[in-house]
C-alpha positions in Angstrom: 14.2 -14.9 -4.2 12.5 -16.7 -6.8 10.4 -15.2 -9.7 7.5 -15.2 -8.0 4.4 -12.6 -9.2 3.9 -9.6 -7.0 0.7 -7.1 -7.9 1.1 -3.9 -6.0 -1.8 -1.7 -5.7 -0.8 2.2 -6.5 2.3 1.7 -8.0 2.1 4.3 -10.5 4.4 7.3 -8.0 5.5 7.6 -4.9 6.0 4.7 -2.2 3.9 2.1 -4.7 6.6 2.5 -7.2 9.6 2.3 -5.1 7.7 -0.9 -3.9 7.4 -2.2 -7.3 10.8 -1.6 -8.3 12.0 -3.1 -5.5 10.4 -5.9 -5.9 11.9 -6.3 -9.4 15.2 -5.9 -8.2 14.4 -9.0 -6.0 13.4 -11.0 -8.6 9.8 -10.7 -8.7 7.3 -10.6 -11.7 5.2 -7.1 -11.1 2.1 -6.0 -11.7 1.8 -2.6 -11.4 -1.8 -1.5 -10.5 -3.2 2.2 -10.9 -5.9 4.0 -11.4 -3.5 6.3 -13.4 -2.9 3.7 -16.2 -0.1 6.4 -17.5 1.7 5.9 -14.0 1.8 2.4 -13.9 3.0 2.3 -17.3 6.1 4.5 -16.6 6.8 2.3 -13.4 6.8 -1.2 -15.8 9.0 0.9 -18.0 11.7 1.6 -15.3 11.4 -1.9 -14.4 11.9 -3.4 -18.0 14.6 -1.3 -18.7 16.3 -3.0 -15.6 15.9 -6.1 -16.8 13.0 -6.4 -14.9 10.0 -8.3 -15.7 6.9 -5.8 -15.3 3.2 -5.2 -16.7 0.9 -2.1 -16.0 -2.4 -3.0 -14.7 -5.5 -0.3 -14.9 -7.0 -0.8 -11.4 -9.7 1.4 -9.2 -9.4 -0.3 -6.3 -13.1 1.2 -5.4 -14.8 -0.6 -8.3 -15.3 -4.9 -7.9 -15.5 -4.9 -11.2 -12.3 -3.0 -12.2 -10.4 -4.9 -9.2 -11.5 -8.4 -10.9 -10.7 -7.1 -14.6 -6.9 -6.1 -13.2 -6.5 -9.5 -11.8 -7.6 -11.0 -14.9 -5.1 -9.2 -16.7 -2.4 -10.1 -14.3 -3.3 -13.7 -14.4 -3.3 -13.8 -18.1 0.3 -11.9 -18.7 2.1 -13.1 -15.5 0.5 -16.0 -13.6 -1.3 -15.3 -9.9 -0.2 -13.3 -8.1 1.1 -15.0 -5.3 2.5 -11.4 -3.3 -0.1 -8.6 -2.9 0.9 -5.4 -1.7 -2.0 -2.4 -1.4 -0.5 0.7 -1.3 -3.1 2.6 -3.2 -4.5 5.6 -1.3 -6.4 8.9 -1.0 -7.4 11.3 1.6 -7.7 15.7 1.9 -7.3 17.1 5.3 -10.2 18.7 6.5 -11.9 18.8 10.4 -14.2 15.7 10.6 -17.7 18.4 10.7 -16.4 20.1 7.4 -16.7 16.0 5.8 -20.2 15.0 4.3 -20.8 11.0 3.7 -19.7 11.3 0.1 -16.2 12.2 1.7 -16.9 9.1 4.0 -17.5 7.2 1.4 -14.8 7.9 -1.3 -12.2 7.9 1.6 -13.5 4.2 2.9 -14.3 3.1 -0.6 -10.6 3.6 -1.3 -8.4 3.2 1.9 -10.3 0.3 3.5 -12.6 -1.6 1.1 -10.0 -1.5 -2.0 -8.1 -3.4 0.6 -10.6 -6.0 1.1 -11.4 -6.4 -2.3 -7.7 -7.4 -3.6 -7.3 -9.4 -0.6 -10.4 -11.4 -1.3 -9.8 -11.6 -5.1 -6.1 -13.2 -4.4 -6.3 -14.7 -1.1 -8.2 -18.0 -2.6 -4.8 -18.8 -5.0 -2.6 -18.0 -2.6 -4.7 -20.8 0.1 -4.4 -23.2 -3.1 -0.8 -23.0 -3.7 0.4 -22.8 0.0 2.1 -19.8 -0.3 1.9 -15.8 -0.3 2.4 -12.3 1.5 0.2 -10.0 1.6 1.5 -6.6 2.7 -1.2 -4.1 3.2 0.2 0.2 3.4 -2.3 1.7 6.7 -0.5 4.9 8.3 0.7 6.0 11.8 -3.0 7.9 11.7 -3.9 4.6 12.1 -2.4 4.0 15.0 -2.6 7.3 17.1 -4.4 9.6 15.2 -4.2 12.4 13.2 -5.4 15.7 13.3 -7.8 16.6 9.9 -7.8 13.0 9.0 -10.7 11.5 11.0 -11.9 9.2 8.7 -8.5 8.2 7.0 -7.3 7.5 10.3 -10.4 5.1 10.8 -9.9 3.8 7.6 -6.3 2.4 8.4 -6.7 1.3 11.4 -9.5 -1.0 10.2 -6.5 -1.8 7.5 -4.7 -3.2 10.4 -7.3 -4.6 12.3 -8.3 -6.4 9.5 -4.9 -7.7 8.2 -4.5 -9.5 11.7 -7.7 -11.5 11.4 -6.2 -12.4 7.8 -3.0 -13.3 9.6 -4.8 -15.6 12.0 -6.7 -18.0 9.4 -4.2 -18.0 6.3 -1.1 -18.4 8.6 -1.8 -22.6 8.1 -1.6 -22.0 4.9 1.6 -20.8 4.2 0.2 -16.8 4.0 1.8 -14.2 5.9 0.0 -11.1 6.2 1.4 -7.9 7.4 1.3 -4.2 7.7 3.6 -1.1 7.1 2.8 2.3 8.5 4.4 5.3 6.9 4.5 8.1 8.9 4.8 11.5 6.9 6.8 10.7 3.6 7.5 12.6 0.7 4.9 11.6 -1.9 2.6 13.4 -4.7 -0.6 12.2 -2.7 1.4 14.2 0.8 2.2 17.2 -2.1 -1.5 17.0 -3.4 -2.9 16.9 0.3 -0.6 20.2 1.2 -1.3 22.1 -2.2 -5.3 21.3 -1.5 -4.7 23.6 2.0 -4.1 27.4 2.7 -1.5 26.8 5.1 1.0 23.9 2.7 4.3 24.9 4.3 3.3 25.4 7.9 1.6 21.4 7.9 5.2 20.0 6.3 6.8 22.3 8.9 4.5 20.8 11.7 5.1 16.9 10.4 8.9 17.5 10.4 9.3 18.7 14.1 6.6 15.7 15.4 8.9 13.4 13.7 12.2 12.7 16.3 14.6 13.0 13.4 13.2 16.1 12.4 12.4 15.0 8.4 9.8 13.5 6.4 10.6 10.1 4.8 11.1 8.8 1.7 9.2 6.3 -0.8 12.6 4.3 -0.8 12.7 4.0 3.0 9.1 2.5 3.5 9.5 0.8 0.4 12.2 -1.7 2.2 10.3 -2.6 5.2 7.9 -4.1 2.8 10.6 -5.9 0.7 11.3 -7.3 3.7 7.8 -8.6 4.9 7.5 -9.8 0.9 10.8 -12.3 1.8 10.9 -15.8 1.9 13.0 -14.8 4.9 10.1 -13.3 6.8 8.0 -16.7 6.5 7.7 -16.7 10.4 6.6 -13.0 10.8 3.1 -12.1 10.4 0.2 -10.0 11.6 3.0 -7.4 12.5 2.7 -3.7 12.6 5.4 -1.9 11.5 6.2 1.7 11.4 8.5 3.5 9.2 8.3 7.3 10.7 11.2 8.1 12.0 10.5 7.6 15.5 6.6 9.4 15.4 5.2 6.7 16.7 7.3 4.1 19.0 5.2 1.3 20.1 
């Protein structure tokens, strides 16, 4: 791979920064985005002390403002970024009657619109230079479903409808645009959803037995299926749906 610049959305912990690392490893520039600047900053370190070439970027994906600042930043430090990958993410679990619209809100401001805004703020360098992925992180909620996550699960799959449309009129110019859906994984936003509920074990219990292989994943395991789609190897695959769940959702 050549050192091209990747900026990854939520790569502070969990499946962002196995992403970023990754990516590093491959021979990418990163940008490590976060709305916990602390995060990101420990994720650049791992990657410098590598041999990596890494910068922490403070990002909300939910502000314009803070979205254009990162990508400022990135473009000043590293170049543009020429592979975007939006893993940032947020959701509680809660029945869809206990939600109120600033629930609504903060989960679409976050999960779907963060999306659009990156994709919008890189997508116009990536048309000029004739080259990019974009890799955008939805969820097998997205696809099915999921119980206590109404609006998440709305949120993602307008993640993948949308990256398909993106796929369709950037695919003439050099962009491939695709998406990875984690089924349950071991992550602190899964650990922060569980500890935020009365019943924690018994929902890790219940995602473990839907999965066919009877275990959550790990940030590592996702974390490759987007390495892949970041490839110059995977120039002819795009608009693609991918699930990393362990057999949860085969389709």
């Amino acid at each position: 791979m050549t050192e091209r610049v990747a900026l990854v959305t939520g790569g502070g912990s969990g499946i962002g920064r196995e992403i970023c690392v990754g990516l590093a490893a491959a021979g990418r520039k990163v940008a490590v985005a976060d709305l916990n600047l602390d995060g990101a900053l420990e994720t650049a370190s791992l990657i410098s002390g590598a041999g990596g070439s890494a910068v922490a970027v403070h990002m909300d994906v939910a502000d314009s403002d803070a979205v254009q600042g990162g990508i400022l930043q990135v473009l000043d430090e590293l170049g543009p970024p020429e592979i975007l990958v939006n893993c940032a993410g947020w959701d509680e679990l809660m029945p869809f009657l206990a939600t109120d619209e600033d629930f609504w809100n903060r989960v679409i401001e976050i999960n779907y619109k963060g999306v659009l805004r990156t994709v919008h703020a890189c997508l116009p360098s990536m048309t000029e230079n004739g080259w990019g992925r974009i890799v955008n992180i939805a969820s097998d909620a997205g696809r099915v479903g999921s119980s206590f996550e109404a609006v998440y699960s709305g949120a993602k799959g307008g993640v993948i409808g949308f990256t398909k449309t993106i796929a369709r009129e950037a695919a003439r110019s050099g962009i491939t645009a695709n998406v990875v859906c984690p089924g349950p994984t071991d992550t602190p936003l899964l650990d922060g959803i569980v500890a935020a509920s009365d019943d924690g074990d018994k929902i890790i219990g219940a995602m473990a037995r839907a999965v066919p292989m009877k275990r959550v994943g790990t940030p590592t395991e996702v974390a490759s299926a987007v390495i892949y789609f970041c490839s110059e190897e995977a120039a002819f695959v795009t608009g693609q749906t991918l699930s990393v769940s362990g057999g949860l959702t085969m389709s």
